[in-house]
C-alpha positions as CSV (number, residue, x, y, z in Angstrom):
1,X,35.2,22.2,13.4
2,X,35.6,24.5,10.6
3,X,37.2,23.5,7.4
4,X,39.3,25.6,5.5
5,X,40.7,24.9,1.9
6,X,44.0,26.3,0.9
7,X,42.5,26.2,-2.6
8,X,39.0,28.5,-1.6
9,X,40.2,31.0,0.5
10,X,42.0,34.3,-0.4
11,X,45.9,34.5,0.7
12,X,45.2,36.8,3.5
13,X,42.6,34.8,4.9
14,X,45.1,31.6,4.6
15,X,47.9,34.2,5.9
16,X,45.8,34.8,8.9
17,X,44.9,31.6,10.0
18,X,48.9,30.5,9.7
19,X,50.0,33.2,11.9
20,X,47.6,33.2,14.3
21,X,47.9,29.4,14.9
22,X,51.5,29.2,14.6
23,X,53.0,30.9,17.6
24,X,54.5,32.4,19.1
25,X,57.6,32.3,16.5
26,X,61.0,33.6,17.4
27,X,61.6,36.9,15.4
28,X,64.8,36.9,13.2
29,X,66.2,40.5,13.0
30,X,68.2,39.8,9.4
31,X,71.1,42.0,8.9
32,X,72.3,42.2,5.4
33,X,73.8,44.4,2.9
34,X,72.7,44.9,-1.2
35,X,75.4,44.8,-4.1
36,X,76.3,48.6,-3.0
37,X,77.2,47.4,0.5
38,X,74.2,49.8,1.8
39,X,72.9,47.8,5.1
40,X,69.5,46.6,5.3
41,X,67.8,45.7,8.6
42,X,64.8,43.8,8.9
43,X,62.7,41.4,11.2
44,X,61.1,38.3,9.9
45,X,59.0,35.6,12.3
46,X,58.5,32.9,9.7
47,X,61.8,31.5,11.4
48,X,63.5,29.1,13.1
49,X,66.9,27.0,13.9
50,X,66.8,23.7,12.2
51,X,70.1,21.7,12.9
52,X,73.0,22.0,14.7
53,X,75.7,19.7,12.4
54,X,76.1,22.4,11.1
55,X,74.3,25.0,13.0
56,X,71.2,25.8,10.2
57,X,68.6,29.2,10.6
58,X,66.2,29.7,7.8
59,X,64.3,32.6,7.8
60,X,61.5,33.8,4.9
61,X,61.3,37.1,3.3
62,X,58.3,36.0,1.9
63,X,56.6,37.4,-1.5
64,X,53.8,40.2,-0.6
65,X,50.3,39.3,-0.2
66,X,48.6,42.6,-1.2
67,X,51.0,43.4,-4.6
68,X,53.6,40.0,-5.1
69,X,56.8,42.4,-4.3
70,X,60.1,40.9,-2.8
71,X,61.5,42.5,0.2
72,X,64.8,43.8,-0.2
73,X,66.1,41.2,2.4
74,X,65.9,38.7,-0.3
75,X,67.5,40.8,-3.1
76,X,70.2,41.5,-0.9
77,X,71.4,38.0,0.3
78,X,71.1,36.9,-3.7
79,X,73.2,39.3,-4.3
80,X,75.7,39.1,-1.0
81,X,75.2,35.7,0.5
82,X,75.6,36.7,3.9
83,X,73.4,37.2,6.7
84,X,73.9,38.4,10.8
85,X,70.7,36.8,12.4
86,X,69.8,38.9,15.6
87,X,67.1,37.8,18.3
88,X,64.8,39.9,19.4
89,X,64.4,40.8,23.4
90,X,61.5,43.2,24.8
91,X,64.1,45.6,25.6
92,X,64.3,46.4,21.7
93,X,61.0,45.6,20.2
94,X,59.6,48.8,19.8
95,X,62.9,49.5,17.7
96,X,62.9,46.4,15.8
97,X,58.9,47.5,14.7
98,X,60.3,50.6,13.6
99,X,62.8,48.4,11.4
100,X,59.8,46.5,9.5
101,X,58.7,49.8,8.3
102,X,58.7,49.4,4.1
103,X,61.4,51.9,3.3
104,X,62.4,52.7,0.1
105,X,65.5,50.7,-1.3
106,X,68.7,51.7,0.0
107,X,67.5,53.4,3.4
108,X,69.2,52.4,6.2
109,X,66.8,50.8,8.7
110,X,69.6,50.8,11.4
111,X,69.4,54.7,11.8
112,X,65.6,55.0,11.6
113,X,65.5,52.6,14.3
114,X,68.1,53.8,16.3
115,X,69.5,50.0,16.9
116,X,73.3,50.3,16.9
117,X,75.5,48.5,14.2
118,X,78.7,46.8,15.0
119,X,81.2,45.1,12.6
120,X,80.8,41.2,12.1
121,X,84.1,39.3,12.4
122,X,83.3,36.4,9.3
123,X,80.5,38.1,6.9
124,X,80.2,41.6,5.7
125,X,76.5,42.7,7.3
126,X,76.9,44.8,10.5
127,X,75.6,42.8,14.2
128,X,73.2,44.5,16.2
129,X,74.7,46.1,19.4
130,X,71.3,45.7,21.4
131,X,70.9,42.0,20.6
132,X,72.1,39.7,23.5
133,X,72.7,36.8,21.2
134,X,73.9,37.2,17.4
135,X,74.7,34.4,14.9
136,X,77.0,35.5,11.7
137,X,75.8,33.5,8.5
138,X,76.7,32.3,4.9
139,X,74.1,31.6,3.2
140,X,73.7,27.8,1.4
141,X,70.6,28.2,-0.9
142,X,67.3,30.8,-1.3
143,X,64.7,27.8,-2.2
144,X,61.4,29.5,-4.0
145,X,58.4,27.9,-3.5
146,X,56.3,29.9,-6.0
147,X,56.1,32.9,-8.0
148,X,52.3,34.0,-6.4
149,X,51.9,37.1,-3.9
150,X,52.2,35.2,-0.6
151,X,55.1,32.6,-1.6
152,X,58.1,31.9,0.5
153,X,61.3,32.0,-0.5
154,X,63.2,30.1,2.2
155,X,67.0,32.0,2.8
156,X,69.1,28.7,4.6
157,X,72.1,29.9,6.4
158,X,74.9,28.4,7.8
159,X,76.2,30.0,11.4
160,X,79.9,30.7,10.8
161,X,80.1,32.3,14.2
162,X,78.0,33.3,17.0
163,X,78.3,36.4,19.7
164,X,76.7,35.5,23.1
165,X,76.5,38.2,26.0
166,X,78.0,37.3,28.7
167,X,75.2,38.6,30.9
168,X,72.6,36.4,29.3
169,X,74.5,33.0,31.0
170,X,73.8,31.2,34.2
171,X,76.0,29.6,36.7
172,X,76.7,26.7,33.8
173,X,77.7,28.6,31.3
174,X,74.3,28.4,29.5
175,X,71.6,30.2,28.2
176,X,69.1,31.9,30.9
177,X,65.8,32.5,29.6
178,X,64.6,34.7,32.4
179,X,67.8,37.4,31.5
180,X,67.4,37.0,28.0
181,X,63.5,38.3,27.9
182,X,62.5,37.3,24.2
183,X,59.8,37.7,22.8
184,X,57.4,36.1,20.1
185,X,55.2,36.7,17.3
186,X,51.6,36.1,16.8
187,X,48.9,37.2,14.6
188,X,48.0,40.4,13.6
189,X,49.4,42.8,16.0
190,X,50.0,40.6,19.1
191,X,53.4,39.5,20.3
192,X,54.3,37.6,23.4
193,X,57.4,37.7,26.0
194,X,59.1,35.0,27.2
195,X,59.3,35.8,30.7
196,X,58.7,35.7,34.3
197,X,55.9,33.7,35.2
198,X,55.3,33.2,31.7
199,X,58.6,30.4,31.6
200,X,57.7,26.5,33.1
201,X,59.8,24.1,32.7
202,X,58.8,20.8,31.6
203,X,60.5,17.2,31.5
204,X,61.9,16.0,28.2
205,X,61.7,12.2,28.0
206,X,63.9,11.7,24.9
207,X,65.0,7.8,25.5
208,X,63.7,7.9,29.6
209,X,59.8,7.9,28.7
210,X,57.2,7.3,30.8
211,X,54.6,4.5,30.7
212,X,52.0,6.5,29.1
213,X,48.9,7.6,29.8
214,X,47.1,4.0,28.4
215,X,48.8,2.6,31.4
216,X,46.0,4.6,33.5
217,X,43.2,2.6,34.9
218,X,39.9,3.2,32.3
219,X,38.5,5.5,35.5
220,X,41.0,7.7,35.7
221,X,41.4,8.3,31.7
222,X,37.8,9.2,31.8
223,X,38.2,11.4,35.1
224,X,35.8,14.3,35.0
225,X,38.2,16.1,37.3
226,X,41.6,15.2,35.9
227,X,42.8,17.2,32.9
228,X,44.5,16.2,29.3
229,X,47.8,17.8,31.3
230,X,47.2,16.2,34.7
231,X,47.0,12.5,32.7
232,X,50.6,13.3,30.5
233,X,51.8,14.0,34.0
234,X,50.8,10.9,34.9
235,X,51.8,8.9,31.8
236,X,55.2,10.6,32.0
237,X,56.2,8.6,35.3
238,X,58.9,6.0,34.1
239,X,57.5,3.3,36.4
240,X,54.2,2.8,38.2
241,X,54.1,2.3,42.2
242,X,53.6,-1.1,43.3
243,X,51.0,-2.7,45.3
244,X,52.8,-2.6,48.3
245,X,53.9,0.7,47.8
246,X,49.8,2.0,47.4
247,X,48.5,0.3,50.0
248,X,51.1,1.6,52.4
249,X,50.5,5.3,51.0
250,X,46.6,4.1,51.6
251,X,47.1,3.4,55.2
252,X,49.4,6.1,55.8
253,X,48.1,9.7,53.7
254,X,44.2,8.5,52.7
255,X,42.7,7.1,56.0
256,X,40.8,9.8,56.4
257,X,39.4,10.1,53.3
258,X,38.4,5.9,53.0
259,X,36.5,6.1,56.4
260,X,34.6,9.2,56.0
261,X,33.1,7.9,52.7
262,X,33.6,4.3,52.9
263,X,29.7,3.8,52.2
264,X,30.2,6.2,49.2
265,X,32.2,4.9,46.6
266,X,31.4,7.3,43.6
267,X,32.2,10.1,46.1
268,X,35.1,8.1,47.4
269,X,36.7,8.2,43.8
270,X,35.6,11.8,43.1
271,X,37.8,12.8,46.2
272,X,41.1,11.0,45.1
273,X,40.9,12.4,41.8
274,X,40.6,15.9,43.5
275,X,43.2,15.0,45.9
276,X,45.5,13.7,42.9
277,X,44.8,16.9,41.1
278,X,46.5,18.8,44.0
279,X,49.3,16.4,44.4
280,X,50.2,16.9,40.5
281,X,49.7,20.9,40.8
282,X,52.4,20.7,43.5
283,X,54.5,18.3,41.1
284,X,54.4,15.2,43.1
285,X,53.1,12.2,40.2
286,X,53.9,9.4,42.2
287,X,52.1,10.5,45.4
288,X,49.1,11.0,42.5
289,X,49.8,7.8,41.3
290,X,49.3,5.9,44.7
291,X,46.5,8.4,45.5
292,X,44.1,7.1,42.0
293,X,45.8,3.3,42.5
294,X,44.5,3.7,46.3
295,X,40.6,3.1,45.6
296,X,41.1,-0.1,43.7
297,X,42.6,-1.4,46.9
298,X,39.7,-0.5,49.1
């Protein structure tokens, strides 16, 4: 692999590598207003949530590469500690771009852009109309991490309230990510949207974890057929079938398979794996499970 060292490289070239690794990142579209009360709109994808006890953003108007300027973003919540954090949906993201142009101070980036202000109820920066999901903010702290062109300075905010569109919600009251459409940033010029057959779901383990995929027989962690994802399927099964259970399977799903190649047991093994392949594309482990256990019991 190729090495790089933070202490070798230029700041773009360290930049570029971050960003284009790193992804995609939510997009904060950061609200705020300077000491005059003029509003300031502006997106930033060095982002993220980071607790809910209290609920925690922190989003980066970091220092400029190219010349070491601050953005006004961070003068403004320096000098107004508030923020209005607005997520960013396809529907909006060629406005939001027009927002990230480098106005001059005191220009209002919510009439270039043509996004739609609307008063906050607990902090002082307008909301943005067009944003399905908007979190009002005070903001705790503004940590610098250096003084160079490139540094961070880390804005931490508190969510003092949050405005959810109704529309956005399924059945249960929660979230949908198919209606809400987001979209993420990557490197350079390339973004990503959260949606259609871009969404999967995947189980979260938390506390009910599976055995792991060192639980797999030395064969099938090997498999030249079964893929890294195909094995954490695997290993994410909470218990593996018994003998009884795989011989019955055997008997009942594989017959065909154990007499046709009965004299070929390299072949024999290439097939299960195929045929455990299938079964775990379709989102059955277990079935895969007694399908790779199967030719130990031949």
């Amino acid at each position: 692999m190729k090495l790089v060292d933070p202490a070798l490289v230029s700041v773009p070239e360290l930049h570029g590598y971050l960003t284009g690794a790193i992804g995609p990142r939510p997009i904060a579209l950061a609200s705020t207003i300077d000491a005059q009360g003029r509003p300031n709109l502006s997106p930033f994808s060095f982002f993220n949530a980071f607790g809910a006890n209290p609920g925690v953003l922190i989003f980066s108007p970091a220092r400029r590469g190219r010349d070491n300027t601050t953005k006004h973003s961070y003068h403004n919540v320096k000098a107004v500690p508030e923020v209005v954090i607005n997520v960013v949906t396809y529907a909006m993201v060629q406005q939001v771009s027009v927002a990230s142009g480098e106005f001059p101070e005191g220009v209002d980036e919510f009439a270039k852009s043509g996004l739609t202000p609307v008063p906050s109820a607990k902090v002082r920066p307008f909301r943005v109309k067009e944003s399905p999901v908007q979190f009002e903010c005070k903001v705790t702290q503004v940590i610098e991490t250096g003084t160079g062109g490139g540094a961070a300075n880390l804005v931490v905010c508190e969510v003092v309230l949050v405005h959810v569109d109704e529309a956005m919600l399924d059945a249960q009251g929660k979230l949908d990510h198919r209606r809400l459409d987001l979209v993420g940033r990557l490197g350079g010029a390339y973004y990503c949207r959260a949606h259609g057959d871009a969404l999967f779901e995947l189980t979260q383990p938390n506390q009910a974890y599976g055995v792991g995929v060192d639980a797999l027989p030395a064969a099938v962690r090997n498999s030249r057929t079964l893929s890294g994802n195909d094995l954490g399927q695997l290993g994410s099964l909470r218990t593996i079938p018994d003998e009884t259970a795989v011989n019955e399977y055997k008997l009942t799903e594989l017959p065909e398979l154990f007499i046709r190649l009965a004299h070929d047991p390299a072949a024999l093994e290439e097939a299960l794996h195929r045929r455990a392949k299938e079964l775990l594309a379709q989102g059955h482990r277990e079935q895969a499970w007694m399908t790779l256990l199967a030719f130990n019991e031949r």
